[in-house]
N, C-alpha and C positions, 0 to 999 in steps of 0.2 A: 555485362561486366563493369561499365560504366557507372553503373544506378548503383552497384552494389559500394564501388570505391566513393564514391559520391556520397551515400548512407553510412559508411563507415569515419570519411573524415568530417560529415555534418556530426557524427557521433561522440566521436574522440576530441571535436574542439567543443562541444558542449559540456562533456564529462571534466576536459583541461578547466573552463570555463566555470564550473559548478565547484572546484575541488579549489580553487585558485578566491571563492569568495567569502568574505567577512564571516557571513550567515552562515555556511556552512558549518565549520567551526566553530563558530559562539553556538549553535544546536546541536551538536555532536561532543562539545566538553560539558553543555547543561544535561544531554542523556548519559553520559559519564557519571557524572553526580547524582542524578536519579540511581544507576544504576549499582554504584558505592554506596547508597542509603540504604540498599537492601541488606545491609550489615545489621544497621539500623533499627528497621522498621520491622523487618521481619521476628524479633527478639519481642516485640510486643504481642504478638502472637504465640504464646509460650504454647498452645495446644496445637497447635498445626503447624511449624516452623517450614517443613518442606514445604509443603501448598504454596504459602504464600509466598514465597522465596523465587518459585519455579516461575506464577504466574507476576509477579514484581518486576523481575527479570524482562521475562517476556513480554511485559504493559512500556516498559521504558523502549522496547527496539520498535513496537506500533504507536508510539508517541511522537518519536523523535523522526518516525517514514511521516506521518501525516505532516509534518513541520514543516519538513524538505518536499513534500508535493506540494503544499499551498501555501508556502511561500516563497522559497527559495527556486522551486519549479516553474510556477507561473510569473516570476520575477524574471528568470532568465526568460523565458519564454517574452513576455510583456517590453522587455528590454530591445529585443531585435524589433519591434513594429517601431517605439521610440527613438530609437536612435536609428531606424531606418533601416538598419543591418541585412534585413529580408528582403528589401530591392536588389541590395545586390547582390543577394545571391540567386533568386529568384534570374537577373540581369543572365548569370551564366545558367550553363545547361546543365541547371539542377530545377526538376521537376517539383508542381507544390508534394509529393505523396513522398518524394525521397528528402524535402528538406522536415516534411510532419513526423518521416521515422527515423530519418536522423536525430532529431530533437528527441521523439520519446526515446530511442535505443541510449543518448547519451545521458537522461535524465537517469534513466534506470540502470545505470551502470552507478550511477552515485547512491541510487536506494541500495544497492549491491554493494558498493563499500562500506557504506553507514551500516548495513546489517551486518555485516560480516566484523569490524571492529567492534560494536555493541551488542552484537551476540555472543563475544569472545569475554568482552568486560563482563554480561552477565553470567556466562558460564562460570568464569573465573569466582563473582561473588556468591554466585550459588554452591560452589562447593567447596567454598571455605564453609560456608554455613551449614551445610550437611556432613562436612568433616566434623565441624564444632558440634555438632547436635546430631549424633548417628542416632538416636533414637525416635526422631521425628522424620527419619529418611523415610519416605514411601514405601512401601512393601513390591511394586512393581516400578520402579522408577528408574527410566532407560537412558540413556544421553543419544542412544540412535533416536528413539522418540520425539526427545528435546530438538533435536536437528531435524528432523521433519516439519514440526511445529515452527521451528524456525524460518524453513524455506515457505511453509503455507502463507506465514505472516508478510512476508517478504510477496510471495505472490500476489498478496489481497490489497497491497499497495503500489504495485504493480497497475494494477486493476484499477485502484485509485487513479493514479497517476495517469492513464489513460484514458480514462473519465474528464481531468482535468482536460487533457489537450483537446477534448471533445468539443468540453463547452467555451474553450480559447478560442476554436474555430470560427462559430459564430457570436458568439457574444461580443455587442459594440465596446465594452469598456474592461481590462482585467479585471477590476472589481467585482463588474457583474458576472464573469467568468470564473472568481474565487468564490463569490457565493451560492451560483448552483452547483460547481465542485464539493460545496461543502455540504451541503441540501443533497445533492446525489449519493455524497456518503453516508448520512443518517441515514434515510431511506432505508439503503439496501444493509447497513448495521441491524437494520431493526424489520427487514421484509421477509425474513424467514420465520419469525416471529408472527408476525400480523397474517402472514398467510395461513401459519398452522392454526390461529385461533378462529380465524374465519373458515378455513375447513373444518375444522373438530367439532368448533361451538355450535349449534343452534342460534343462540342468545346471544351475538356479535355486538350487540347495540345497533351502532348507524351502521353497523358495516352485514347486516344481518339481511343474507340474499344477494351478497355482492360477492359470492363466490368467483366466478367465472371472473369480474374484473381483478379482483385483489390477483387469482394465479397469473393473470395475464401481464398484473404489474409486475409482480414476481421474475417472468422473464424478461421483463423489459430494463429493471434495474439489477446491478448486480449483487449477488446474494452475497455478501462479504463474510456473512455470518458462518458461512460454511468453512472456512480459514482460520476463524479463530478457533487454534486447539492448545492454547494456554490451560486450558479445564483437564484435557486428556494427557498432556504431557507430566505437569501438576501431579496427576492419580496413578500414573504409566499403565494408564489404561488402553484397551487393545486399537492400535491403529492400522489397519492394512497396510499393503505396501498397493495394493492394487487402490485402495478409495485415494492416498496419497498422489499417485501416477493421475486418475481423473481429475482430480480438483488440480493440479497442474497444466493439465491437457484445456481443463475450462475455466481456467485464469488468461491461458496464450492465447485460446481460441476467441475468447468475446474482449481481451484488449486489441485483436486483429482486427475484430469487426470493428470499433471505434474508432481505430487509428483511419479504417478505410470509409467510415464516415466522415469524420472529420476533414478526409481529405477532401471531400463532395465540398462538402459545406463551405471549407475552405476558402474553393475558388470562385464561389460566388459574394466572398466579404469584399467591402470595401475598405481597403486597407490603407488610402488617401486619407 
């Protein structure tokens, strides 16, 4: 009962902590604007007005998550080794695994506002814009859809995010901890891809007979590709409720496993 009060107030003073900074705000009134452009932008697009509306929208709330993971994220994070803050709490009896979920639980509570105020700004512009132009409305075009796609996006950032605390763990310098953050995120943007071309293809180029490695990278980094449903929502094309529940269940499931790596690794950094 301890560990849990312990993870919730490392939590709630992260999230006070993240909500209360400069950065957050200057990133959150710039996806605002992003997200008001789609008034915009999307009138350039005279043949497709919905599509691009939908997925506009939805590029400003995974612009503005990736902003707040690696920067604002590893910023707080990078701040308590800096100013010391981790000794003492470390000092009381808060364990490394309840101050490493406290941290993520508090960070992810702030992706959770950010998405939830910029998913609200993007609905709002998106359906002025398909008010204004009902003839480029989608033919299948859902707003349950759109909030699933929302919550996916929201997950894959997530998933980022605990990615990032991973390589905080051991990496000697935040820096070097912000750019395999960001190196881990390409990857898996682009390994669902790579995997199917090296399964399908014959003719892979260099990568031609590296089946078995390329699927093995595949589970090793995460598939983020599978999140992005900007494309499906855009088309209100069919989404289950059951693939939505899995890709949920394997956002929790392999940010658990990183948070409980991380926590290994952890305790063997040198934090002097």
């Amino acid at each position: 009962m301890q560990a849990l009060r312990n993870i919730w107030f490392l939590a709630l003073a992260t999230c006070t902590e993240g909500v209360r900074h400069r950065a957050l705000w200057a990133i959150v009134c710039l996806a605002v604007l992003l997200t008001m452009a789609n008034l915009v932008v999307t009138t350039i697009y005279s043949w497709d007005l919905g599509k691009v509306s939908v997925e506009f929208g939805l590029s400003a709330v995974a612009f503005t998550g990736l902003l707040l993971v690696f920067f604002l994220g590893m910023k707080i994070l990078a701040d308590d080794l800096e100013r010391s803050r981790i000794f003492m709490l470390l000092s009381r009896p808060v364990s490394i695994w309840q101050y490493l979920t406290g941290k993520f639980l508090g960070l992810a509570m702030i992706l959770l506002l950010a998405t939830i105020i910029l998913g609200i700004s993007a609905a709002l512009s998106m359906q002025y814009v398909l008010w204004q132009y009902p003839v480029y409305v989608p033919p299948d075009f859902s707003w349950l859809t759109y909030l699933m796609a929302l919550v996916c996006q929201y997950m894959s950032l997530v998933v980022v995010l605990a990615v990032s605390v991973l390589c905080f763990s051991f990496a000697s310098q935040p820096f070097v901890a912000l750019l395999l953050a960001v190196s881990s995120y390409l990857v898996g943007q682009n390994m669902e891809l790579l995997r199917r071309v090296v399964v399908e293809n014959p003719y892979a180029g260099a990568l031609t007979g590296q089946k078995n490695l390329v699927i093995a990278l595949s589970w090793l980094f995460p598939n983020l590709s599978l999140f992005d449903k900007k494309y499906v929502a855009a088309y209100g094309m069919a989404f289950s409720s059951q693939e939505f529940l899995l890709l949920c269940l394997y956002g929790i499931s392999y940010s658990a496993l990183l948070i409980f790596l991380a926590t290994l690794l952890f305790k063997r950094k040198e934090l002097a």
